[in-house]
Backbone as CSV, one residue per row, in Angstrom:
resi,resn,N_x,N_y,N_z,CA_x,CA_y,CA_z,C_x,C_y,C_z
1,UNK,11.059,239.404,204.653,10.416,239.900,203.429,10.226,238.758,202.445
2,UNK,9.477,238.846,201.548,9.139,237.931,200.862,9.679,238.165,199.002
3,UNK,10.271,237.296,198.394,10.497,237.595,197.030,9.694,237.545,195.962
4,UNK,9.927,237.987,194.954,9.080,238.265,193.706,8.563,236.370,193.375
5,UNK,9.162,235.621,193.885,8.450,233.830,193.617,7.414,233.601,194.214
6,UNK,7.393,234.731,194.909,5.672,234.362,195.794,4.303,233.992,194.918
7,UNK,3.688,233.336,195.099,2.154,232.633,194.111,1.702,232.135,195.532
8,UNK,0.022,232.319,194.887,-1.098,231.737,195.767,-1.200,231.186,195.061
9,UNK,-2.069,229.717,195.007,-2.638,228.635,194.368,-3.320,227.657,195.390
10,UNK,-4.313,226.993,194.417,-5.391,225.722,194.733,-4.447,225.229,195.503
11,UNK,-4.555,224.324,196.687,-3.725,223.476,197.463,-4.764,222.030,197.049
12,UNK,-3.646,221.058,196.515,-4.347,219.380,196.173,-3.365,218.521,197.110
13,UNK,-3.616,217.189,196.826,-3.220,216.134,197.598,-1.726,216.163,197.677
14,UNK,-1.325,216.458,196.772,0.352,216.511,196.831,1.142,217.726,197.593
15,UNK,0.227,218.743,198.474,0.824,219.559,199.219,0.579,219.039,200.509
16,UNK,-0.003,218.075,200.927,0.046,217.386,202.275,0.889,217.668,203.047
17,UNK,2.064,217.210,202.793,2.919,216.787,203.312,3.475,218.720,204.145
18,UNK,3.542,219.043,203.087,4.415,220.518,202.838,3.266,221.123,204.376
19,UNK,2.077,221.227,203.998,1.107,221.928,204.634,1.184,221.150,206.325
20,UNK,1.082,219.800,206.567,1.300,219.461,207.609,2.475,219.884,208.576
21,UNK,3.246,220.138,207.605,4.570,220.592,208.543,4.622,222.176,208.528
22,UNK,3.679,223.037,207.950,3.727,224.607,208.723,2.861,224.050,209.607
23,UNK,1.853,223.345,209.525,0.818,223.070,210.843,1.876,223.150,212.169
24,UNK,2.392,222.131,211.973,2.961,221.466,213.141,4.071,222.350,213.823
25,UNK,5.265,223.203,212.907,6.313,223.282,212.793,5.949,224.734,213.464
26,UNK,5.065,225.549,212.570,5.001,227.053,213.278,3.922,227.350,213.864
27,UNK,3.955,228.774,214.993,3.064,229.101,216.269,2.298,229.511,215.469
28,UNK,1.965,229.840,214.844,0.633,230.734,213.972,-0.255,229.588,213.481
29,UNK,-1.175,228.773,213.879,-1.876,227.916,213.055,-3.084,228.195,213.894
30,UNK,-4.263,228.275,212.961,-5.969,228.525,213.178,-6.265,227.097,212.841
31,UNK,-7.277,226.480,213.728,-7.420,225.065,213.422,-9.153,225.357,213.939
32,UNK,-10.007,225.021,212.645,-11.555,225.077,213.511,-11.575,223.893,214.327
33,UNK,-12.655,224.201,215.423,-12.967,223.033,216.338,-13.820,221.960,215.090
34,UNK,-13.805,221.246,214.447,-14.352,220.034,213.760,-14.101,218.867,214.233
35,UNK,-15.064,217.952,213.055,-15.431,216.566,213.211,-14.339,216.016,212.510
36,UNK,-13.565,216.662,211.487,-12.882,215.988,210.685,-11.362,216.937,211.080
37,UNK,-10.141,216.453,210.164,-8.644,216.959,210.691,-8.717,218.038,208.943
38,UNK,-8.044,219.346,208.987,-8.700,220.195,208.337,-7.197,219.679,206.753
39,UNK,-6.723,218.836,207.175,-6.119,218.363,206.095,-7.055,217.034,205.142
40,UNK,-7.976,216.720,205.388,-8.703,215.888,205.198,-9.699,216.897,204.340
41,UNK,-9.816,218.108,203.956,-10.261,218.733,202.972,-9.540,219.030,202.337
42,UNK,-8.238,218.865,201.489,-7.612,218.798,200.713,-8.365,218.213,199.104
43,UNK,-7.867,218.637,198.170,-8.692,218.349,197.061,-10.241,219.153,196.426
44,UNK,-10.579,219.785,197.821,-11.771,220.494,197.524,-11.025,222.025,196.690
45,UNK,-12.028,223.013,196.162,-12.071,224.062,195.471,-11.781,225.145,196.415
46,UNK,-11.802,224.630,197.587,-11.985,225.941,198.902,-10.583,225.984,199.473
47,UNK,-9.240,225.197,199.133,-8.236,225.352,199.976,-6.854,225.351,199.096
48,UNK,-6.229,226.573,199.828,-5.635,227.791,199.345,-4.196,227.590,199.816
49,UNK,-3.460,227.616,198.853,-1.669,227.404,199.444,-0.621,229.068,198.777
50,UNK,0.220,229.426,199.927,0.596,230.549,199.491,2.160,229.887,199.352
51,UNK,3.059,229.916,198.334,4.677,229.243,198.610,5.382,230.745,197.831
52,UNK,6.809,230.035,198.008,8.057,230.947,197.507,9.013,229.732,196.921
53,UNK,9.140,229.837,195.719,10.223,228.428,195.242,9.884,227.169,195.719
54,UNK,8.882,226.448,195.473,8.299,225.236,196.267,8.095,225.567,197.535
55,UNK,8.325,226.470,198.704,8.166,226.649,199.795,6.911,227.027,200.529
56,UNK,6.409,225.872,201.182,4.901,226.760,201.624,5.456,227.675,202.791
57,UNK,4.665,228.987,202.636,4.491,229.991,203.505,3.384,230.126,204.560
58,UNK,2.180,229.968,203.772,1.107,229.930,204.438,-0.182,228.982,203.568
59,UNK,-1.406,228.712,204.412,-2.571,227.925,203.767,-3.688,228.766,204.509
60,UNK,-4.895,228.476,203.235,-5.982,228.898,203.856,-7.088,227.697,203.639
61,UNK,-7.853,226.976,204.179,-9.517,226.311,203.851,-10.564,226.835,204.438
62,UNK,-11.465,226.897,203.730,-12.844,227.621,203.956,-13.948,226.937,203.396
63,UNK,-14.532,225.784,203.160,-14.996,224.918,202.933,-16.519,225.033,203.127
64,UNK,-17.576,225.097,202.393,-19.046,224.877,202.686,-19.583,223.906,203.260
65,UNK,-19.764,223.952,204.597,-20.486,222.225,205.121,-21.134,222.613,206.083
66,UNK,-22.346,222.728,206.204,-23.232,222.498,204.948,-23.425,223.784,204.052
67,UNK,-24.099,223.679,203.137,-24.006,224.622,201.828,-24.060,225.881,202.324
68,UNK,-23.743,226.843,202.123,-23.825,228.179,202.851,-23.260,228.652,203.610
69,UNK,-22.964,227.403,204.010,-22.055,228.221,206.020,-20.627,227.617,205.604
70,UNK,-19.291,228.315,205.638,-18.188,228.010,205.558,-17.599,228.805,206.680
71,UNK,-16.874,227.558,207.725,-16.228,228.247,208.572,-14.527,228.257,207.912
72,UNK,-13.666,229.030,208.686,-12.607,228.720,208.171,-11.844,227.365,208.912
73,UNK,-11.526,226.215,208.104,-11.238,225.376,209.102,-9.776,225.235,209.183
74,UNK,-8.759,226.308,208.726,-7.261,226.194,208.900,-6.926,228.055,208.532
75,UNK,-6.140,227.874,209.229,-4.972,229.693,208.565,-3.935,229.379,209.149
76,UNK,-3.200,228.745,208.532,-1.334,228.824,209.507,-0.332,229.646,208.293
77,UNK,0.518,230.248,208.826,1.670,230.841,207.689,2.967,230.420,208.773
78,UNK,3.437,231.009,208.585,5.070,230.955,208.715,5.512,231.978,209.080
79,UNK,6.662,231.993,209.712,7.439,233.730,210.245,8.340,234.489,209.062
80,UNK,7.947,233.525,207.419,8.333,234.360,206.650,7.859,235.487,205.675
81,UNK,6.685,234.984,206.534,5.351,236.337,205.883,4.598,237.035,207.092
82,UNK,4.414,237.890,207.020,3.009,238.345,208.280,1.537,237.685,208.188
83,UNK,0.708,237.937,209.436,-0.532,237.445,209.090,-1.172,238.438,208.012
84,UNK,-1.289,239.705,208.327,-1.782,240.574,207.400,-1.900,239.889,205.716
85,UNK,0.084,239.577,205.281,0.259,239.428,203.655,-0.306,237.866,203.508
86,UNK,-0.066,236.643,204.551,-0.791,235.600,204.009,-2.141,235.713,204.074
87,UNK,-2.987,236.491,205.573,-4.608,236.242,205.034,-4.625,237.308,203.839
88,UNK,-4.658,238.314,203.536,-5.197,239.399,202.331,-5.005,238.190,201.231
89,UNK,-3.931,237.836,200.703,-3.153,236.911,199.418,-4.113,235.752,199.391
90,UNK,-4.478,235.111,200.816,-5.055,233.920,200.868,-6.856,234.060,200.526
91,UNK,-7.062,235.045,201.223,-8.313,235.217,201.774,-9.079,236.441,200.143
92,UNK,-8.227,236.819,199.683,-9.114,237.684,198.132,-9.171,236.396,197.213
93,UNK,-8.378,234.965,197.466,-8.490,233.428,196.204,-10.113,233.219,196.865
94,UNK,-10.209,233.398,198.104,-11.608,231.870,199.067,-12.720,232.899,198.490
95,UNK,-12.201,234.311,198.763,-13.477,234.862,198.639,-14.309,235.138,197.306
96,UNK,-13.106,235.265,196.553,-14.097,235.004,195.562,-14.048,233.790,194.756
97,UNK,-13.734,232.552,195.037,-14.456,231.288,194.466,-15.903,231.298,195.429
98,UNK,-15.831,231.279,196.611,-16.821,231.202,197.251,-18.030,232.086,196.297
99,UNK,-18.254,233.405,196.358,-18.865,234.053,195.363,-18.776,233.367,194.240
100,UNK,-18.183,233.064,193.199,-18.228,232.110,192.189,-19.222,231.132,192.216
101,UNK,-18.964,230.437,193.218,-20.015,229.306,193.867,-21.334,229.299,193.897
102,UNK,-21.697,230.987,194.883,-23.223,231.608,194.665,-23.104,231.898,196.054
103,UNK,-22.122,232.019,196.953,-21.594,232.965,197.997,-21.840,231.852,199.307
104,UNK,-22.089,232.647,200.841,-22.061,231.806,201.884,-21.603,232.896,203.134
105,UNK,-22.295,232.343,204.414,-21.470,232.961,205.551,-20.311,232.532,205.555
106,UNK,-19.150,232.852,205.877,-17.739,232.709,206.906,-17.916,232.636,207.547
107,UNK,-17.543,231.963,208.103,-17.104,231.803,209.774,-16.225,231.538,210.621
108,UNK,-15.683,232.623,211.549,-13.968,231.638,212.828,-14.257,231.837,213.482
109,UNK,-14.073,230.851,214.620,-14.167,230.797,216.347,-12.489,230.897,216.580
110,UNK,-12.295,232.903,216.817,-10.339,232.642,216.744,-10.639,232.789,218.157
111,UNK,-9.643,231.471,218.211,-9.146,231.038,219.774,-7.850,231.635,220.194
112,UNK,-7.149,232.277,219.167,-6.147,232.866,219.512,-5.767,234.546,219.566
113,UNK,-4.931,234.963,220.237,-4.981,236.589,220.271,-4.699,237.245,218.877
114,UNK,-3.598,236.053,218.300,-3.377,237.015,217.145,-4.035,236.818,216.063
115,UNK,-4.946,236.051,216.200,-6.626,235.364,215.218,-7.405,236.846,215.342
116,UNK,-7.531,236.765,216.539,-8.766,237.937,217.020,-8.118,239.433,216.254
117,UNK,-6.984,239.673,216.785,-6.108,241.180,216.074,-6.065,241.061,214.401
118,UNK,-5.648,239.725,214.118,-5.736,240.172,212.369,-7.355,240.360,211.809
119,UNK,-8.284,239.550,212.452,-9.795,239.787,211.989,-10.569,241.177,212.343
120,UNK,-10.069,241.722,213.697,-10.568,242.803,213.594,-10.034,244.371,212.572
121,UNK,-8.914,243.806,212.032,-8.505,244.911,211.078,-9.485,244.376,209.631
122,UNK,-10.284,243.236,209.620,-11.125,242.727,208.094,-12.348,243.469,208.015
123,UNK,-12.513,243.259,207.243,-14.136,243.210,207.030,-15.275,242.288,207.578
124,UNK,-14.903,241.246,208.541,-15.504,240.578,209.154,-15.591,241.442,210.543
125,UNK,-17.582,241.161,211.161,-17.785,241.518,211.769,-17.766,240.537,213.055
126,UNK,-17.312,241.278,214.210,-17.493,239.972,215.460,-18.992,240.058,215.995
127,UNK,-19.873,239.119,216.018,-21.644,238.708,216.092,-21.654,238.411,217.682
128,UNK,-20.533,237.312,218.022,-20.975,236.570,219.220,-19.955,236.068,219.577
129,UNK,-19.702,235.455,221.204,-19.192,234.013,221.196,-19.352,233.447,221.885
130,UNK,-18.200,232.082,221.664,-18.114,231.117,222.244,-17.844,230.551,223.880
131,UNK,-18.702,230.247,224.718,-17.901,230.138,226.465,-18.395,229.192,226.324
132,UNK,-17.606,228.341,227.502,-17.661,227.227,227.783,-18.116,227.197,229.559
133,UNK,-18.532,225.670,229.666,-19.091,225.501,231.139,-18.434,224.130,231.374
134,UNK,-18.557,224.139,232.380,-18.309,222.475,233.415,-19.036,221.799,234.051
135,UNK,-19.552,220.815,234.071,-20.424,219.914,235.504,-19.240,219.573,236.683
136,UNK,-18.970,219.359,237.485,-18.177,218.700,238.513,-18.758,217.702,239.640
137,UNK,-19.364,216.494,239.305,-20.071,216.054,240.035,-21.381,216.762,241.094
138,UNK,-21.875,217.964,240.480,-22.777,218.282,241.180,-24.452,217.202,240.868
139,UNK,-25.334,218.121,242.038,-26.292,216.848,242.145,-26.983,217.019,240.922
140,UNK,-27.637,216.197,240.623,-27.759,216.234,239.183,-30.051,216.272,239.343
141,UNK,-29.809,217.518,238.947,-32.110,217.448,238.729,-32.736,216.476,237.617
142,UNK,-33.597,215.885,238.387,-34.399,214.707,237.728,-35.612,215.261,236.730
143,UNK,-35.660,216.169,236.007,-36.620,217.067,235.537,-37.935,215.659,234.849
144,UNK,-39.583,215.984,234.999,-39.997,215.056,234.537,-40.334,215.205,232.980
145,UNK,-40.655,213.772,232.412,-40.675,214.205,231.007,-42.279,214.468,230.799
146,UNK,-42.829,215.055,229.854,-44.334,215.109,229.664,-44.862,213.744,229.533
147,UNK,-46.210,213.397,229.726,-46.611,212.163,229.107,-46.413,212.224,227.162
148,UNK,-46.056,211.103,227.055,-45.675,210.199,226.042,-44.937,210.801,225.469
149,UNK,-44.086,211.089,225.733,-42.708,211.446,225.795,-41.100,210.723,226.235
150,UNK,-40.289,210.359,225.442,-39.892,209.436,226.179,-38.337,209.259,225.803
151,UNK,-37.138,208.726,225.981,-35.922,208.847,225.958,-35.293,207.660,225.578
152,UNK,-34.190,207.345,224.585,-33.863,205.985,224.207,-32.347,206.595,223.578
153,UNK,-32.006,205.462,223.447,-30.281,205.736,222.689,-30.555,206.165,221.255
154,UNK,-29.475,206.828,220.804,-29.972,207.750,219.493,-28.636,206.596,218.915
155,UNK,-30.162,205.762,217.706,-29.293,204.638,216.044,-28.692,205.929,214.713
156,UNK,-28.006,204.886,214.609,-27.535,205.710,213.007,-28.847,206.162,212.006
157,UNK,-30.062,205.250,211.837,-30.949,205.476,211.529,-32.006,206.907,211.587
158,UNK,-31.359,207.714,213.081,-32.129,208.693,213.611,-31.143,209.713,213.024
159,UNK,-30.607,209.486,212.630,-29.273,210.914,211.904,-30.147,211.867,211.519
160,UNK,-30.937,211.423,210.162,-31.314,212.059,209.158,-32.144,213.084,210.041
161,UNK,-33.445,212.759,211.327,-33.975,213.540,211.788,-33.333,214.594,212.513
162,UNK,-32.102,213.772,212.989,-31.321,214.082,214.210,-30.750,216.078,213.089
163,UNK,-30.321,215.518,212.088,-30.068,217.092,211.308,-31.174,217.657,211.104
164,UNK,-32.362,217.347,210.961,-33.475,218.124,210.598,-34.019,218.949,212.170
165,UNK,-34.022,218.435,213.439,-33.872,218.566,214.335,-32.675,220.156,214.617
166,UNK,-31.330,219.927,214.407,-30.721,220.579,214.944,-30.554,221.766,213.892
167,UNK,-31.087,221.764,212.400,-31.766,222.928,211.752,-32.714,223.637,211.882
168,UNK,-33.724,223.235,212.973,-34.308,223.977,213.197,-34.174,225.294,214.345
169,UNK,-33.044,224.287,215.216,-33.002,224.433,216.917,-31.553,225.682,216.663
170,UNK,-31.220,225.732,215.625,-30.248,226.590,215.811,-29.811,227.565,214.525
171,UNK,-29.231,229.305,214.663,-28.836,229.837,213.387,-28.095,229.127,212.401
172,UNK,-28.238,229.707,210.693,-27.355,229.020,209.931,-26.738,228.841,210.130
173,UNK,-25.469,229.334,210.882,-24.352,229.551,210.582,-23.705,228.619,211.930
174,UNK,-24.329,227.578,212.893,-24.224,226.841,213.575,-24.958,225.409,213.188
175,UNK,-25.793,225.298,212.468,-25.914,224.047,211.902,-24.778,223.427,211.668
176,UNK,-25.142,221.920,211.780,-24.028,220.933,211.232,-24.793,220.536,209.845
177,UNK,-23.776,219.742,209.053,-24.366,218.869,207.729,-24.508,217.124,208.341
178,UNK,-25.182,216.821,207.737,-25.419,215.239,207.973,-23.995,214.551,208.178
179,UNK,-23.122,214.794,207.235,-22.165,213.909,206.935,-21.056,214.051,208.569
180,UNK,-21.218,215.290,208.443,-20.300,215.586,210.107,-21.094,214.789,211.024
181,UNK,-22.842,214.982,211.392,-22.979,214.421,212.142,-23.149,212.517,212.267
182,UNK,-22.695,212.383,210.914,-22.261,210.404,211.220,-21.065,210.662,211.869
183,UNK,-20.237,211.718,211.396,-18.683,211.490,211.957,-18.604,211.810,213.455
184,UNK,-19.512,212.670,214.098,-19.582,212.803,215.433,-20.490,211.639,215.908
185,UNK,-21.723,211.214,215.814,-21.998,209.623,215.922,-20.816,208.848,216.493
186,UNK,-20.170,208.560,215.028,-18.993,207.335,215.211,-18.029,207.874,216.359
187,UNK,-17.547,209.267,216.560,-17.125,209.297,218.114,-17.641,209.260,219.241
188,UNK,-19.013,209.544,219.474,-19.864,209.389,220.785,-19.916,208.107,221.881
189,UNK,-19.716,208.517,222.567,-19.875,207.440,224.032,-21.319,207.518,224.202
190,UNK,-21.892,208.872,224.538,-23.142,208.677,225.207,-24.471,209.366,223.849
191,UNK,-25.153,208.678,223.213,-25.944,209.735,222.499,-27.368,209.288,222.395
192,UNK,-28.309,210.076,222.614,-29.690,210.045,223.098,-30.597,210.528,222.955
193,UNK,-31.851,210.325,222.027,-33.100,210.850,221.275,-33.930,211.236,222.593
194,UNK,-34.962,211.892,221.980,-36.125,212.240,223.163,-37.469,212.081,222.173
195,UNK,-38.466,211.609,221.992,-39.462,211.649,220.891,-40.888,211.279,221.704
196,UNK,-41.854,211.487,220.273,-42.932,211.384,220.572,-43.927,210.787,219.761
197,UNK,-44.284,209.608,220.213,-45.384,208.818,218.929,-44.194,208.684,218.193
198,UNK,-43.287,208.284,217.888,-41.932,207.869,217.026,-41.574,208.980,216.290
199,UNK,-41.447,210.766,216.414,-40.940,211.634,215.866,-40.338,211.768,217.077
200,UNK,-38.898,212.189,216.634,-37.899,212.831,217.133,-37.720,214.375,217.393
201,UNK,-37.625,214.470,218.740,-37.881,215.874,219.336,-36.920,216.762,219.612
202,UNK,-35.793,215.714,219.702,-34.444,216.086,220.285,-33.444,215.333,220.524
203,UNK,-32.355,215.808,220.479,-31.368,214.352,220.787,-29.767,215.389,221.547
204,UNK,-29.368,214.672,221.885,-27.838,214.959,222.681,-26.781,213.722,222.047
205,UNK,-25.547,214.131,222.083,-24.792,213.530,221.514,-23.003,214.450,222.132
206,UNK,-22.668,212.787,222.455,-21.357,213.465,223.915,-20.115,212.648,223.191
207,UNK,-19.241,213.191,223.560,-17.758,212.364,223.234,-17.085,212.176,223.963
208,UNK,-15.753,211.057,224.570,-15.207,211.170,225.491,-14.033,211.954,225.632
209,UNK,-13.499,212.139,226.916,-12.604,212.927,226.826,-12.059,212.534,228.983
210,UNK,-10.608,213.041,229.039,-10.271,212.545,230.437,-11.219,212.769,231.600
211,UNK,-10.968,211.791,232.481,-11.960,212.346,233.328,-13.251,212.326,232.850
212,UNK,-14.169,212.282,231.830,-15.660,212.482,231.768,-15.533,212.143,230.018
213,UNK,-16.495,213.817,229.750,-17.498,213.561,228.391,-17.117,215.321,228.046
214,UNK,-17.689,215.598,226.619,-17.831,217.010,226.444,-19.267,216.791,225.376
215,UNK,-19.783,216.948,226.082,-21.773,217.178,225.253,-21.188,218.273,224.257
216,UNK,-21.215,217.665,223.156,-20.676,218.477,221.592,-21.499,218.999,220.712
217,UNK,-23.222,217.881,221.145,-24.463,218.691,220.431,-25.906,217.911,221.487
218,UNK,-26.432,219.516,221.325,-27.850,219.456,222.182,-28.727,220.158,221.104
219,UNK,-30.114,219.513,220.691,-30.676,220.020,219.922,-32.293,219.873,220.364
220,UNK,-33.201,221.013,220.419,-35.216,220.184,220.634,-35.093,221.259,219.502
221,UNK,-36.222,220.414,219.014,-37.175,220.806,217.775,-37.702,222.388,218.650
222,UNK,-38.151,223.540,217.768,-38.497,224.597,218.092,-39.717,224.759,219.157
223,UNK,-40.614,223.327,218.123,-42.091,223.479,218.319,-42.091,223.419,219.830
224,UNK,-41.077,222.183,220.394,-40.926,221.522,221.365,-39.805,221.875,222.778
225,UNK,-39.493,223.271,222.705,-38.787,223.836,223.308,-39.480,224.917,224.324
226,UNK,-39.246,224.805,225.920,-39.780,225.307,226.672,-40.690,224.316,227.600
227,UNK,-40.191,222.750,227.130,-41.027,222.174,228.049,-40.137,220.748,229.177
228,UNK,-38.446,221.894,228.944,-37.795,220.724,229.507,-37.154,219.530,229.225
229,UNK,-37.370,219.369,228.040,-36.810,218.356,226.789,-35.278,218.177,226.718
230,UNK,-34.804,219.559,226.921,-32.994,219.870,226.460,-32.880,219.295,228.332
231,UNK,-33.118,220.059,229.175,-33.136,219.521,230.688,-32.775,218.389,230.735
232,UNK,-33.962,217.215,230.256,-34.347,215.927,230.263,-32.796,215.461,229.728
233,UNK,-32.682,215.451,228.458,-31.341,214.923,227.540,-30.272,215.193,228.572
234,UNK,-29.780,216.147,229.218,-28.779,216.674,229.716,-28.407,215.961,231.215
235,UNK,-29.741,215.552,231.575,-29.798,215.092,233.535,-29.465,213.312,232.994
236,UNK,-30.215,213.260,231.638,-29.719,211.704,231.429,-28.221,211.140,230.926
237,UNK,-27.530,212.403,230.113,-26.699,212.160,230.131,-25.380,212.141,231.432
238,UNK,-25.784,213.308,232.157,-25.139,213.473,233.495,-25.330,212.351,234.513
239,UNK,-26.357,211.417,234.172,-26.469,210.142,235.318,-25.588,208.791,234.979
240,UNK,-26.127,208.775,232.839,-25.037,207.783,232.611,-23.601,208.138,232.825
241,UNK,-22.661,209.264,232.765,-21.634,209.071,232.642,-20.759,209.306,234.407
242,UNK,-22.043,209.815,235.508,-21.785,209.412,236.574,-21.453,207.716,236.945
243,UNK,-22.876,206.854,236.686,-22.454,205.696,236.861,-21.134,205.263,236.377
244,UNK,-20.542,205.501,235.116,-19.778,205.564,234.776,-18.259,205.861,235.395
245,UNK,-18.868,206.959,236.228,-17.160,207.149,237.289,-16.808,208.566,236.746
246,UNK,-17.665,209.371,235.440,-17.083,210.339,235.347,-17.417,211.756,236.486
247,UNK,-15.760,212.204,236.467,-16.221,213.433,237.350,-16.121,215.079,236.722
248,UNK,-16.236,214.833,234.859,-15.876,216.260,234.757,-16.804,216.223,233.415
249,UNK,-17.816,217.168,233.135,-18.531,216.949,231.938,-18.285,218.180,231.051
250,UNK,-17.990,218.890,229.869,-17.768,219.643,229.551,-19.170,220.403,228.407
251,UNK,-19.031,221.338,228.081,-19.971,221.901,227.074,-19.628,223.434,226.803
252,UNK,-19.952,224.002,225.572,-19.913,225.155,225.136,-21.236,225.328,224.378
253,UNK,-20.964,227.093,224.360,-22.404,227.501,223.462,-22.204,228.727,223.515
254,UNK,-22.518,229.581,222.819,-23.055,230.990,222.396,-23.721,231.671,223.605
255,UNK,-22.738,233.304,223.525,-23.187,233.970,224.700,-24.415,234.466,224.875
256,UNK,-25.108,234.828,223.776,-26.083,235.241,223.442,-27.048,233.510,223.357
257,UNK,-26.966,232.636,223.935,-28.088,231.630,223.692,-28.826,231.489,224.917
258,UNK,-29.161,232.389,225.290,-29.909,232.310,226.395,-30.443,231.366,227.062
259,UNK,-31.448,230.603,226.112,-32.301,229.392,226.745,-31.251,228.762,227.088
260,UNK,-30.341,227.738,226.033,-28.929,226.932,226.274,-28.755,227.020,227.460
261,UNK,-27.850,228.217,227.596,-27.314,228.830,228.942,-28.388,228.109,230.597
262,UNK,-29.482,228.723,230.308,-30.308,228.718,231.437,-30.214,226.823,231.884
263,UNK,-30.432,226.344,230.766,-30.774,224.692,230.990,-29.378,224.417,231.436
264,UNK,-27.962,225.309,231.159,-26.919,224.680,231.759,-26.903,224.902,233.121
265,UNK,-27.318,226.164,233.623,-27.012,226.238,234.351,-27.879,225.760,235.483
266,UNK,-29.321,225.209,235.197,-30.133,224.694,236.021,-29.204,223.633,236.019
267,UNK,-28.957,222.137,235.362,-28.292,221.431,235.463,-27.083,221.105,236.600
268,UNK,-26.213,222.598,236.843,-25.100,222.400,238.094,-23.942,222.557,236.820
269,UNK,-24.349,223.813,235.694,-23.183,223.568,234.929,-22.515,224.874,235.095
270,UNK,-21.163,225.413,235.499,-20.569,226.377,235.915,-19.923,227.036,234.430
271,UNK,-19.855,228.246,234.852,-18.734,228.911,233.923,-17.550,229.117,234.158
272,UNK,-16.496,228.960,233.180,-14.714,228.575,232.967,-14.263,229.991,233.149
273,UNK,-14.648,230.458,232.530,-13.756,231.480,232.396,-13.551,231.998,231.110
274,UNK,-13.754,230.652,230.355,-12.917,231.004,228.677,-13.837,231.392,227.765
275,UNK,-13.761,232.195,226.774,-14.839,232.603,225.957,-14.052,233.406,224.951
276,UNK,-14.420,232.693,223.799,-13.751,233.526,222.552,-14.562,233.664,221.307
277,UNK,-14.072,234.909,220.997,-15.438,236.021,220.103,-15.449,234.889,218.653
278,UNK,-16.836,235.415,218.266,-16.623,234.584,216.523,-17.025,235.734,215.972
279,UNK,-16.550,235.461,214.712,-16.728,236.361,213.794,-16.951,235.770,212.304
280,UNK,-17.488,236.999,211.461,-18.226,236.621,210.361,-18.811,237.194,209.162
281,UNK,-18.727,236.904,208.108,-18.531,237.529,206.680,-19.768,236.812,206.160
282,UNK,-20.694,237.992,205.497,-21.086,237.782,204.351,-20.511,237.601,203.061
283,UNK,-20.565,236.573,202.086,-19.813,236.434,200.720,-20.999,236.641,199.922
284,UNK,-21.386,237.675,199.277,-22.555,237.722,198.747,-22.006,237.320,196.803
């Protein structure tokens, strides 16, 4: 049970420490899949500390990046509160600064059982989710590209399109912001434009990981979709990281993304097994 010292409050730089160690210390921690470590939003308006006598109990961040779309990128408490009393306590501070703000989707990809059980008692609705696939050294299709059309390593320079690109190619609430995608850039092994007459059509962008790669973003322009483009990016990345020696390529995407799906699976890309629901709030 919890005592009458209980307070929610803003979490700033000086709860680091406190907050890293419910991370670490207890089984209950929600961590979004990101570019960045979700203690590294500290200081912003969006992240939420619940204590008892200096004691953190639980944290919440919910952060806009890019403007509109806030996934949740942390929920851990402690076994001295339930999930129920830290999200309600945590989650009535986010929601309405967020509203304050001028509102935004929510968003969690809960990877965990007891993620999924406390959200379905919310007001958040589950939309879709997340599965994942594998390559395993299968043979890899040489798909051709159209004339003048053509494939090159994706510069820091191509960012800016590279987001304008993957705003088009995908719902709000899966867009990235620019700034994530320098930070996924600076981790990439393999990353690769597709264009035309010098506009950018599409690009892929992979990170490493044992054994292989995990393709983290695939994006074609709308206009430019249906002619093999995402194919193209995908067979080139599957050849460099063969030469390479890799034998395991990874990727995820939305159950409902049909096209995605299809180009994976032309590719030789299998399904895992794993797939976990997302869910999602209007903050009006």
């Amino acid at each position: 049970m919890i005592g009458l010292n209980l307070q929610a409050r803003p979490a700033g730089l000086q709860d680091r420490q406190a907050i890293s160690s419910l991370v670490f210390y207890e089984n209950h921690a929600h961590r979004h899949l990101d570019w960045r470590h979700p203690l590294d939003w500290l200081g912003s308006p969006y992240f939420w500390l619940m204590e008892e006598d200096g004691r953190a109990l639980a944290a919440l961040a919910c952060p806009p990046d890019p403007p509109g779309i806030a996934w949740v990128r942390l929920f851990a408490f402690g076994g001295q509160v339930s999930a129920v009393e830290a999200w309600s306590s945590l989650w009535e501070l986010a929601r309405g600064e967020i509203a304050r703000r001028g509102g935004a989707q929510v968003g969690v990809i809960a990877m965990q059982g007891w993620m999924r059980e406390l959200l379905a008692r919310t007001e958040f609705d589950r939309v879709q989710s997340v599965v994942m696939l594998e390559w395993k050294g299968r043979p890899i299709l040489s798909p051709s590209l159209p004339t003048g059309v053509s494939l090159r390593p994706l510069a820091e320079s191509d960012l800016p399109a590279a987001e304008q690109v993957d705003a088009e190619a995908f719902d709000p609430l899966w867009h990235i912001s620019l700034d994530n995608l320098r930070r996924a850039f600076s981790q990439a092994i393999v990353a690769t434009v597709i264009e035309s007459q010098g506009r950018l059509l599409g690009y892929q962008l992979s990170t490493g990981k044992p054994l292989g790669a995990h393709l983290a973003r695939l994006a074609v322009r709308k206009e430019a979709q249906g002619f093999g483009l995402g194919a193209a990016l995908v067979a080139d990345l599957l050849g460099q990281m063969r030469r390479r020696g890799a034998a395991l390529i990874t990727v995820n995407t939305q159950n409902d993304n049909h096209a995605s799906l299809a180009v994976y699976r032309k590719m030789g890309f299998l399904r895992t097994g794993e797939e976990y629901p997302v869910f999602r709030y209007y903050v009006n």
